[in-house]
C-alpha positions in Angstrom: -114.3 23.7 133.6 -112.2 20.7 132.2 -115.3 18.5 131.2 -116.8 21.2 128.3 -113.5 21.3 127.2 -113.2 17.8 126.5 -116.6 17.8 124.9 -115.8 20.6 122.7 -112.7 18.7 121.6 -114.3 15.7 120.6 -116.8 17.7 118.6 -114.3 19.2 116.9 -112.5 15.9 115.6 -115.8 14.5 115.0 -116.7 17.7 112.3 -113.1 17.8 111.3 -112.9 15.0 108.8 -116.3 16.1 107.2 -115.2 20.0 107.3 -112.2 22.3 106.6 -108.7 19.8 107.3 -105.8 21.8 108.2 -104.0 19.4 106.5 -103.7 15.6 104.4 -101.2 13.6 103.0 -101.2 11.6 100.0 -99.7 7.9 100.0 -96.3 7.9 99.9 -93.8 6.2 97.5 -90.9 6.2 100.0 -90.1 3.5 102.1 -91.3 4.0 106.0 -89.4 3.7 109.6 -91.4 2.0 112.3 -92.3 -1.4 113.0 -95.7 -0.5 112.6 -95.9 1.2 109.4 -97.2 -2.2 107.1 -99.5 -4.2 108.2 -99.2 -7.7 108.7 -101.1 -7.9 105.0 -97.9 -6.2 103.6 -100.1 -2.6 103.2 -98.0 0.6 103.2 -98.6 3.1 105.7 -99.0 7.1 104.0 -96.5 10.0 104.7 -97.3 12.7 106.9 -96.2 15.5 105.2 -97.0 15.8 101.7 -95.0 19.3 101.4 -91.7 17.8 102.6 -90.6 15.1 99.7 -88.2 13.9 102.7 -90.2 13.4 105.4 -90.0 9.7 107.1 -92.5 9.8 110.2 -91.8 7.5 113.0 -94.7 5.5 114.8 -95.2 7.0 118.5 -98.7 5.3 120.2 -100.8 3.3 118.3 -104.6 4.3 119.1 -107.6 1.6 118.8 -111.0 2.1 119.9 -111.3 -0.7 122.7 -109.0 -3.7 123.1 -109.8 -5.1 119.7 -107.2 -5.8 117.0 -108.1 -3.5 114.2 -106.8 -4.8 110.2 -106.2 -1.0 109.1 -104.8 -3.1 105.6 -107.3 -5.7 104.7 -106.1 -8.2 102.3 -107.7 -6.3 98.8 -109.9 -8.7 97.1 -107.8 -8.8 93.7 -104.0 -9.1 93.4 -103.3 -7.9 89.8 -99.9 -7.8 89.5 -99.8 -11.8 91.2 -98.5 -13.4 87.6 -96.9 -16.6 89.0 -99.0 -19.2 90.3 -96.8 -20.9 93.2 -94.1 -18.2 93.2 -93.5 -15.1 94.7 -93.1 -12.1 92.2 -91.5 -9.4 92.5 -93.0 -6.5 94.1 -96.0 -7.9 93.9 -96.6 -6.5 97.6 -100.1 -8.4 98.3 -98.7 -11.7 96.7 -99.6 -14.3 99.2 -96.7 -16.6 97.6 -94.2 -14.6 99.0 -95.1 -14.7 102.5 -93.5 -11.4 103.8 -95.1 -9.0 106.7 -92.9 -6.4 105.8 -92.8 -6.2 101.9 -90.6 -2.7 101.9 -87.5 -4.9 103.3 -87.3 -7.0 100.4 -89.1 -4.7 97.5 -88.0 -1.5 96.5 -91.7 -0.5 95.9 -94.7 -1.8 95.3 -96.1 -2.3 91.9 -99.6 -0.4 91.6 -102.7 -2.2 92.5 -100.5 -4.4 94.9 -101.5 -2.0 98.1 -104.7 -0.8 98.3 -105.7 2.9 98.3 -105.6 4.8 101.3 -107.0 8.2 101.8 -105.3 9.9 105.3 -106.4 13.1 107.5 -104.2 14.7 110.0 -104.1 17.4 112.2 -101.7 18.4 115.0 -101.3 16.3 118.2 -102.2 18.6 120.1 -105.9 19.3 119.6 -106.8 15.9 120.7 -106.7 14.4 124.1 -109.2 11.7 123.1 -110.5 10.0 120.0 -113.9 8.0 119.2 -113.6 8.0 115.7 -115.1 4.7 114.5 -111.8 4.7 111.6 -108.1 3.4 112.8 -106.0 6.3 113.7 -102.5 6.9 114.7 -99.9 9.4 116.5 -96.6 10.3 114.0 -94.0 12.4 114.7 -92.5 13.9 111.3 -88.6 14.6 110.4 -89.1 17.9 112.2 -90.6 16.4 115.8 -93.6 17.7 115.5 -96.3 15.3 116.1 -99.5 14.6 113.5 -102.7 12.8 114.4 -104.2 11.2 111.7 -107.1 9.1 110.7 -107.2 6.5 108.3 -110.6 7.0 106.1 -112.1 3.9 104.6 -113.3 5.1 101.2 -114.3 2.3 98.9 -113.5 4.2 95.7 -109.9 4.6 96.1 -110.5 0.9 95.4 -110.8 1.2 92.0 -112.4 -2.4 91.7 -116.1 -2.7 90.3 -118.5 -5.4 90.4 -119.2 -7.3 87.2 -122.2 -6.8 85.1 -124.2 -10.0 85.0 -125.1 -10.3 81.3 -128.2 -12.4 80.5 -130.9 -12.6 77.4 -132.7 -9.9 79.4 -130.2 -7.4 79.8 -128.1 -8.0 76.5 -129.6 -5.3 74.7 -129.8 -2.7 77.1 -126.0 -2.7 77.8 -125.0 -3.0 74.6 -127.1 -0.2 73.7 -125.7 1.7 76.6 -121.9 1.0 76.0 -121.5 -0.2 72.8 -120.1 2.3 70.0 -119.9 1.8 66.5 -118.6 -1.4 65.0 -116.1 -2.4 62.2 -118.2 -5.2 60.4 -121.1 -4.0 58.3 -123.7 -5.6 55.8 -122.2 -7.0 52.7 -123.6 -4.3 50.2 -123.0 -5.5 46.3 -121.7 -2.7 44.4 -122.3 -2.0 41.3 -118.8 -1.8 38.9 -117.9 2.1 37.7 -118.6 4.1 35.3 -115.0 4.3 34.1 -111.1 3.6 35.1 -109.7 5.5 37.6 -105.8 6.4 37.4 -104.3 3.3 39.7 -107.3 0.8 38.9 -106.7 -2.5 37.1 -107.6 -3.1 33.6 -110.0 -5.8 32.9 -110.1 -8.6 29.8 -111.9 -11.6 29.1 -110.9 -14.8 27.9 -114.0 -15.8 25.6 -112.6 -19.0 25.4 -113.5 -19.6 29.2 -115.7 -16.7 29.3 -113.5 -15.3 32.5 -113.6 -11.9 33.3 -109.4 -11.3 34.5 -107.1 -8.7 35.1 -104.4 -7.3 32.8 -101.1 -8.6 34.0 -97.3 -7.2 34.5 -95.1 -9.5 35.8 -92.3 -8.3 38.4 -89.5 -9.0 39.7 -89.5 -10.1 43.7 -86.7 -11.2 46.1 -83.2 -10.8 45.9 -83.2 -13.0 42.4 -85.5 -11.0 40.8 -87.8 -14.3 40.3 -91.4 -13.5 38.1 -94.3 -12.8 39.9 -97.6 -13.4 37.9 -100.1 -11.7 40.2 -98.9 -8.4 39.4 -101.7 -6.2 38.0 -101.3 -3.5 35.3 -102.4 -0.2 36.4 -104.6 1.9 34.4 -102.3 5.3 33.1 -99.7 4.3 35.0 -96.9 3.6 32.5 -94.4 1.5 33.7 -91.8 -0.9 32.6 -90.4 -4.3 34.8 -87.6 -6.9 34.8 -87.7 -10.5 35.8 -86.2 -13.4 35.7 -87.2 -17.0 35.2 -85.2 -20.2 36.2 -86.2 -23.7 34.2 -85.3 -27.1 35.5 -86.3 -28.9 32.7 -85.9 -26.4 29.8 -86.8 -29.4 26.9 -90.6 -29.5 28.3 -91.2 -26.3 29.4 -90.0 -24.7 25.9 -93.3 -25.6 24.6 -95.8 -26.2 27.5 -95.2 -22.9 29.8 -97.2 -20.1 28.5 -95.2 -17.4 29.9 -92.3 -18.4 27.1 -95.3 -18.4 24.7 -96.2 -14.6 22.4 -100.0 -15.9 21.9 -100.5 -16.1 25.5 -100.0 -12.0 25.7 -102.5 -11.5 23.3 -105.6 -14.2 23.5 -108.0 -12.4 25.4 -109.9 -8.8 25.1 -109.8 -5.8 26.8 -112.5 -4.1 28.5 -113.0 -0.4 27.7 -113.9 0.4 31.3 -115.7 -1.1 34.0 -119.1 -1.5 32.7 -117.9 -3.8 30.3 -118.4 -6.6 32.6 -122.7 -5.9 32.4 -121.7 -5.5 28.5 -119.4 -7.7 27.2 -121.0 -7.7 23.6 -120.0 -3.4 23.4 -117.1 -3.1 25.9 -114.2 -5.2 24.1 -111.4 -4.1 22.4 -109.0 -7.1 20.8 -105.6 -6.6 21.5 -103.7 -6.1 18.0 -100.1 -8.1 17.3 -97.6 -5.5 15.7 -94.5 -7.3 15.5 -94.0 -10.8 14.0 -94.3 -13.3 17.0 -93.2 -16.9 16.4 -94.8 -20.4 18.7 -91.4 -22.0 20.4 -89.9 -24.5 18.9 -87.7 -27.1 20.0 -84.9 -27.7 17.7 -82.6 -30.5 19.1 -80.8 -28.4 21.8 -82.3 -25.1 21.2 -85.7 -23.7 22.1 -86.8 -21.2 19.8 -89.3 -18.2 19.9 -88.8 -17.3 23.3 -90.3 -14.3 24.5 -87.8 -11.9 26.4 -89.5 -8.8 25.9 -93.1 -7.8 26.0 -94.6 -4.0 25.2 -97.8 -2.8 25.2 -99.7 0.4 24.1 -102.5 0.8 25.2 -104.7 4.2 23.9 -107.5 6.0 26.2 -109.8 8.9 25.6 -110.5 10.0 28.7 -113.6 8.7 30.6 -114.8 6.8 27.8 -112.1 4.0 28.4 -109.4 2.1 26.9 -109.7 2.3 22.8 -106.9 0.4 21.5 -103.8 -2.3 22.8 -101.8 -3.5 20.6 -98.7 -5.3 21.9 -94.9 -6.0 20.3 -92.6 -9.1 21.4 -89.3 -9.3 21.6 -87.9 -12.8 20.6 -84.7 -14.9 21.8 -83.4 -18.8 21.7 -82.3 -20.1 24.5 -79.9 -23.3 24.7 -81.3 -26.6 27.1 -78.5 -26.9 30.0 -79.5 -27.1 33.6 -80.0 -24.4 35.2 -80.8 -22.3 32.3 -82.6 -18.9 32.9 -84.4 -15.8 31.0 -84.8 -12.0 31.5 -87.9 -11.1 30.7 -89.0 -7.2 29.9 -92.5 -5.9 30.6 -93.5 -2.1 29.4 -96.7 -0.9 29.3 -97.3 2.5 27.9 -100.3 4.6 27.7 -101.2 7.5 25.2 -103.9 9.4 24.0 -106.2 8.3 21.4 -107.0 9.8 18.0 -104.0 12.7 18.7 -103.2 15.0 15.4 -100.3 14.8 13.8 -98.7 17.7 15.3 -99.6 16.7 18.7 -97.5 13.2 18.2 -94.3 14.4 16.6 -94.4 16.9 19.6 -94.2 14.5 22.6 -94.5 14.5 26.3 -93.8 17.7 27.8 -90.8 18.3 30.1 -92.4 20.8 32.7 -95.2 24.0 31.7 -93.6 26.1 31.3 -90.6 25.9 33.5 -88.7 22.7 32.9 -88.8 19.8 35.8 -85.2 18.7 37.0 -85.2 15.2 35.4 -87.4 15.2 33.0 -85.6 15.0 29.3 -83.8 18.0 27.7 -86.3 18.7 24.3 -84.0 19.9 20.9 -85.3 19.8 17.5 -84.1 17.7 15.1 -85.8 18.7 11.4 -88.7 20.4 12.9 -89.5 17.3 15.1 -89.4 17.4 18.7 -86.8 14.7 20.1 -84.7 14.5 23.5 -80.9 15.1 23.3 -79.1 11.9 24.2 -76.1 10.7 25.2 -73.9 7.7 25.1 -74.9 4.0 26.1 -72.5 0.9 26.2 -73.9 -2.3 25.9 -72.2 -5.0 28.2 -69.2 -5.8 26.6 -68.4 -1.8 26.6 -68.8 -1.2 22.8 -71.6 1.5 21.7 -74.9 0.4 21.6 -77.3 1.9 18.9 -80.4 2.9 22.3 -79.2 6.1 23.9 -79.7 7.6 27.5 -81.5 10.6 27.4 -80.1 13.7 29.2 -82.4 15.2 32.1 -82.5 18.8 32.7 -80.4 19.9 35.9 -78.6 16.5 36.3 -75.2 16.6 34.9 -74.0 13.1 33.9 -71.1 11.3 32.0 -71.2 8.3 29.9 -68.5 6.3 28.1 -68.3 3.6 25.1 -65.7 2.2 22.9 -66.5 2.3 18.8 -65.3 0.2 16.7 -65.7 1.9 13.2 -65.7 0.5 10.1 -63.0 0.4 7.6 -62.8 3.4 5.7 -60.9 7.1 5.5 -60.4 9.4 7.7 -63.7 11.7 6.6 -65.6 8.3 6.8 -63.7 7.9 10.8 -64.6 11.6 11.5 -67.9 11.5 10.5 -69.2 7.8 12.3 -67.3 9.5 15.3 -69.6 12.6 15.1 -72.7 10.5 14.8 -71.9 8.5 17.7 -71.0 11.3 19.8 -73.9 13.5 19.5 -76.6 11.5 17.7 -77.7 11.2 14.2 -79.1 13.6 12.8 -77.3 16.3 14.9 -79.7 18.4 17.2 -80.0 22.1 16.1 -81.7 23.6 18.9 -82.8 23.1 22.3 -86.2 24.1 23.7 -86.1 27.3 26.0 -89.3 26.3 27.9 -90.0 22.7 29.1 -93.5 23.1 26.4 -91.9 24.4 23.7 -93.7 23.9 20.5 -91.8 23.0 17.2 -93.8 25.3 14.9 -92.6 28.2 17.3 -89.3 28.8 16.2 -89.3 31.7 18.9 -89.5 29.1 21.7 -86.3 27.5 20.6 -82.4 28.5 21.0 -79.9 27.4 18.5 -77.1 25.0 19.8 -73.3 26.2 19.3 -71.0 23.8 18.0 -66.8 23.5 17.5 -65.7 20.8 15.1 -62.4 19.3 14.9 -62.1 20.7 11.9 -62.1 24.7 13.3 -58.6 23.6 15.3 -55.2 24.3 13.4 -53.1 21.3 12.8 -50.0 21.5 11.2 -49.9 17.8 9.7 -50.5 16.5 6.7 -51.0 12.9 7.3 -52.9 12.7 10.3 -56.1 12.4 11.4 -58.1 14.7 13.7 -60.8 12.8 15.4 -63.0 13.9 18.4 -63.2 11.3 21.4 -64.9 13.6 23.6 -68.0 15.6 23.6 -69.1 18.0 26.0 -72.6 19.2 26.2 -73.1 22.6 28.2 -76.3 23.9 29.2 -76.8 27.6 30.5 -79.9 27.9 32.6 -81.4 30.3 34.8 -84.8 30.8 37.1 -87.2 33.3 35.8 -90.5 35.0 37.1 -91.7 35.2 41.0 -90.0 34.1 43.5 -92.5 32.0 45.1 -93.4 30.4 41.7 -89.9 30.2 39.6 -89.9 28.6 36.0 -86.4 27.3 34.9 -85.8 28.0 31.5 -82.7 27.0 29.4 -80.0 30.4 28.1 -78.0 28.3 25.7 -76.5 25.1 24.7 -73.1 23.9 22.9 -71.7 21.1 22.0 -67.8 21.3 22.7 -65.5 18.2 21.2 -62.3 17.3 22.5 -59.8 15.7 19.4 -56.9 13.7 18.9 -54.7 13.4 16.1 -53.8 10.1 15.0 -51.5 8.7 11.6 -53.4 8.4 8.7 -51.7 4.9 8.4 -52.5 3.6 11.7 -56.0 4.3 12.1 -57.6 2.6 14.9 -59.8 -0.2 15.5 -61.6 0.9 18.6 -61.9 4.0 19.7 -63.0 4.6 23.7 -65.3 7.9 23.2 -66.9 9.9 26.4 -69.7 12.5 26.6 -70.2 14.9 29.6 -73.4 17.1 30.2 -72.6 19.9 32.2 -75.6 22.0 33.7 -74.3 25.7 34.7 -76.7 27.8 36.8 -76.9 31.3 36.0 -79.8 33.0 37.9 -79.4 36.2 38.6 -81.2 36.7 42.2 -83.1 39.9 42.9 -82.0 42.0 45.9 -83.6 40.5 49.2 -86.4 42.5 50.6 -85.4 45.4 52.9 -86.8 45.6 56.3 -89.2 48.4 57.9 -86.7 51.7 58.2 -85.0 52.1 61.6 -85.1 55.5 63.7 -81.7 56.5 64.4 -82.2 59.8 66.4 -79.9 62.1 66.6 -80.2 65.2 69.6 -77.1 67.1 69.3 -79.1 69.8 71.6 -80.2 67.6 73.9 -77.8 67.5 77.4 -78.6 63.6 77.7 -77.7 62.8 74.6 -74.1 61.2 75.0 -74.6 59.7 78.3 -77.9 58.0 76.6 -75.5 56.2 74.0 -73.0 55.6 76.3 -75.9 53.7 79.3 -77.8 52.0 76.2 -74.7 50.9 74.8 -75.9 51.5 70.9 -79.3 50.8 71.2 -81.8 53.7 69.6 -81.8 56.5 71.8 -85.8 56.2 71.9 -85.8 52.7 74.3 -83.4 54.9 76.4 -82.9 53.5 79.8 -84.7 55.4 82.9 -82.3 54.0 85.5 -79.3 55.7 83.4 -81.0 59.3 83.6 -81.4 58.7 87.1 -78.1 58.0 88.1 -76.7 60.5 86.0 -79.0 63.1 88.1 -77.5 62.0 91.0 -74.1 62.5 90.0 -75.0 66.0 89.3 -76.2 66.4 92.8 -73.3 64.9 94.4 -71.1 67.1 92.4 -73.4 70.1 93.4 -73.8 69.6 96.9 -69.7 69.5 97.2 -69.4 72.4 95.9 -71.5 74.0 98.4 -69.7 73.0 101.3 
């Protein structure tokens, strides 16, 4: 009776590993008890019970078919993570450097690819009594005492290691075709220049002289001293203006030989109209025109002369057909030789359209359509022209200077100067004050709409004013100046919600004055303006939600002990459970009272 049963056992264990497993484990990342859990190769042995994160199975009876020493952890072919020639590293557990049977008592773990992959099937001890499996197996007895045969399986791809293609003339193709994909390098293709100038392109000239197609240059500032960088390219309707600065060492030869401090240097070449000028040179070029008066330099014993310190250019388009006219103004300074002398130099290029009507130009750029754009400038009309209201702008040594800063809508700013009028009266004082403060000629209104146009007088709102001259003074020999000015702006949203336009309410110019002696009239005079935007949108009510049902059941029994269970919530989502318990109150009550 004892022999089938053996025979059916070994059957079993034979179909096992190819069949249903009761149960396998998964190498495990802990370290192992046992003197036999690494081989001598420094391989780790696997955990028993996958399901148990704290298992730490203890080596019972090693089992080997015959008498043979079995390697259950060969050596694997490639140690990746062995970095150091010579030298043991760090848990690098199939580094041969470091000469340990047992890497787990020195490591903490073992780096991946240092151990090679294991795959491990187990079933309880006892359903074998006697094993001819040709893999290495062993007897563990888990945290628990329970005891787990298991087989070690030698499955090649837990490896992860593949052999290398050999690549030869006669295979080339076929594996690049097979694992190739697409590559970054492609055929040089020529292309052809385009039709036109795209916003952001660079603008073209020629210098007939050399016959060299070029680019239009700006120069910039770069680095922390702002030095001049030549390379930088203008960019086609992009108007923009740039500072930088240029150092001389020898200021008495460079006065005349660098072209940079030279005004013919900006303006010896042609522009193309567009692209295609470069297949057409003879139809495409448009000569840059000299507005302003631009001297050579000069060297006049220790001054150079003629110096350019400011460069503009404006530069008309129309559209697709290209660039129609530059003409270009200089800006002139001398400059004294001393080492270590320097120049600012200002660069503005500024495009507009070409051929615009009259109307079109006294109008200017808009400042938002309709709505106006927070920062772009506030529009009043100044004798049926267009302009943006300004404010004051000191020059460095603090006194007024005669540019202005414009005011942008929704950005409330102050600015400061100090006058120094000329000799005259007090009306003479009053009035050079006034100037100053809010600009000459005055501004009479202020555009409603950021495209307001000045023959629409409809689109405009006058601007309030308050004079010195409104204010009581009991003195006659004084003086009533303003030193202040004030410029308040009432604005408000308008239209839908998801698409508001700002559009200005009202404007006034408020002055602040001070009363001086007609006899000690003042030589400078510090003078302030303040532009003050107020926001006075009136917000529609906020969308109301979908309606709520609030029932109400004054005949129904429930109704107070629903409230009371749901604790306010609408008697509709009333709880079950409450109805329930109430019920049973009732019945508790009602079977007292019939005992």
């Amino acid at each position: 009776m004892c022999t089938p049963r053996l025979v059916l056992l070994q059957v079993f264990f034979l179909v096992f590993p190819e069949g249903a497993r009761p149960q396998t484990s998964a190498s495990p990342s802990g370290t192992q008890d046992g003197p036999l859990q690494f081989s001598p190769k420094g391989t780790e042995m696997p955990r028993i019970m996958p399901e148990t994160s704290t298992v730490r199975p203890t080596v019972v009876t090693p089992l080997a078919p015959g008498n043979r020493t079995v390697d259950l952890f060969p050596v694997l072919p490639i140690c990746v993570c062995d970095l150091t020639r010579g030298a043991c590293d760090i848990n690098c557990c199939c580094d041969r450097d470091c000469y340990l049977l047992h890497p787990r008592t020195v490591f903490s773990f073992c780096l991946p690819g240092s151990v090679r992959s294991s795959s491990w099937v187990c079933v309880d001890n006892s359903l074998i009594f006697r094993s001819n499996s040709p893999f290495p197996s062993r007897v563990f007895t888990d945290s628990n005492g329970i005891r787990q045969f298991c087989v070690h399986v030698n499955n090649s791809k837990l490896n992860y290691f593949q052999n290398l293609h050999k690549v030869n003339t006669t295979n080339f193709q076929t594996l690049a075709t097979q694992f190739g994909g697409k590559s970054f390098i492609s055929t040089f293709q020529t292309q052809l220049p385009s039709l036109f100038y795209r916003a952001g392109d660079p603008i073209l000239t020629y210098f007939s002289k050399w016959s060299v197609i070029s680019l239009l240059r700006q120069p910039a500032g770069v680095g922390a001293g702002g030095l001049c960088a030549e390379s930088n390219p203008a960019r086609f309707l992009q108007s923009k203006s740039t500072i930088c600065t240029r150092f001389f060492k020898n200021l008495t030869s460079s006065c005349t030989s660098d072209p940079a401090l030279d005004a013919a240097s900006y303006f010896n070449f042609t522009v193309l109209k567009n692209p295609r000028g470069m297949t057409d040179l003879q139809n495409m070029k448009v000569p840059v025109t000299l507005t302003s008066q631009a001297g050579s330099p000069l060297l006049s014993g220790n001054i150079c002369q003629n110096v350019v310190s400011q460069v503009i250019y404006e530069i008309e388009t129309n559209g697709t057909f290209g660039i129609q006219k530059v003409s270009v103004s200089f800006g002139q300074k001398n400059l004294t030789v001393e080492p270590g002398t320097s120049l600012e130099q200002h660069f503005i290029i500024h495009f507009k359209a070409f051929q615009q009507s009259t109307t079109a130009s006294l109008t200017g750029p808009r400042s938002g359509n309709p709505g106006y754009i927070v920062g772009k400038p506030l529009l009043a009309l100044i004798d049926g022209v267009s302009h943006s209201m300004t404010l004051l702008q000191s020059q460095g040594d603090g006194t007024c200077s005669l540019k202005r800063h414009k005011v942008q809508f929704g950005v409330n700013a102050i600015s400061g100067c100090k006058l120094r009028p000329q000799k005259g009266n007090c009306s003479h004082l009053q009035q050079e004050i006034y100037q100053t403060l809010h600009g000459s000629p005055r501004p009479e209104h202020v555009a409603i709409f950021g495209n307001a146009v000045p023959a629409q007088k409809g689109e405009w709102a006058p601007i309030f004013s308050r004079n010195c001259s409104v204010l009581v003074l009991n003195c006659t020999s004084c003086c009533l100046i303003p030193i202040s000015l004030e410029i308040q702006v009432l604005w408000a949203y308008i239209g839908l919600q998801s698409n508001p336009q700002a559009h200005v309410s009202g404007a006034r110019l408020l002055f602040q004055c001070q009363s001086i002696q007609d006899s000690q009239l003042m030589t400078e005079v510090p003078l302030t303006t303040v532009v003050t935007f107020v926001d006075i949108t009136q917000k529609p009510e906020p969308p109301r939600g979908q309606p709520r049902m609030d029932w109400k059941l004054p005949f129904d029994f429930f109704f107070p002990f629903k409230v009371a269970f749901n604790r306010g919530v609408d008697s509709q989502k009333g709880s079950v459970s409450s109805i329930i318990t109430l019920c049973l109150l009732l019945l508790a009550v009602f079977n007292l009272e019939t005992r």
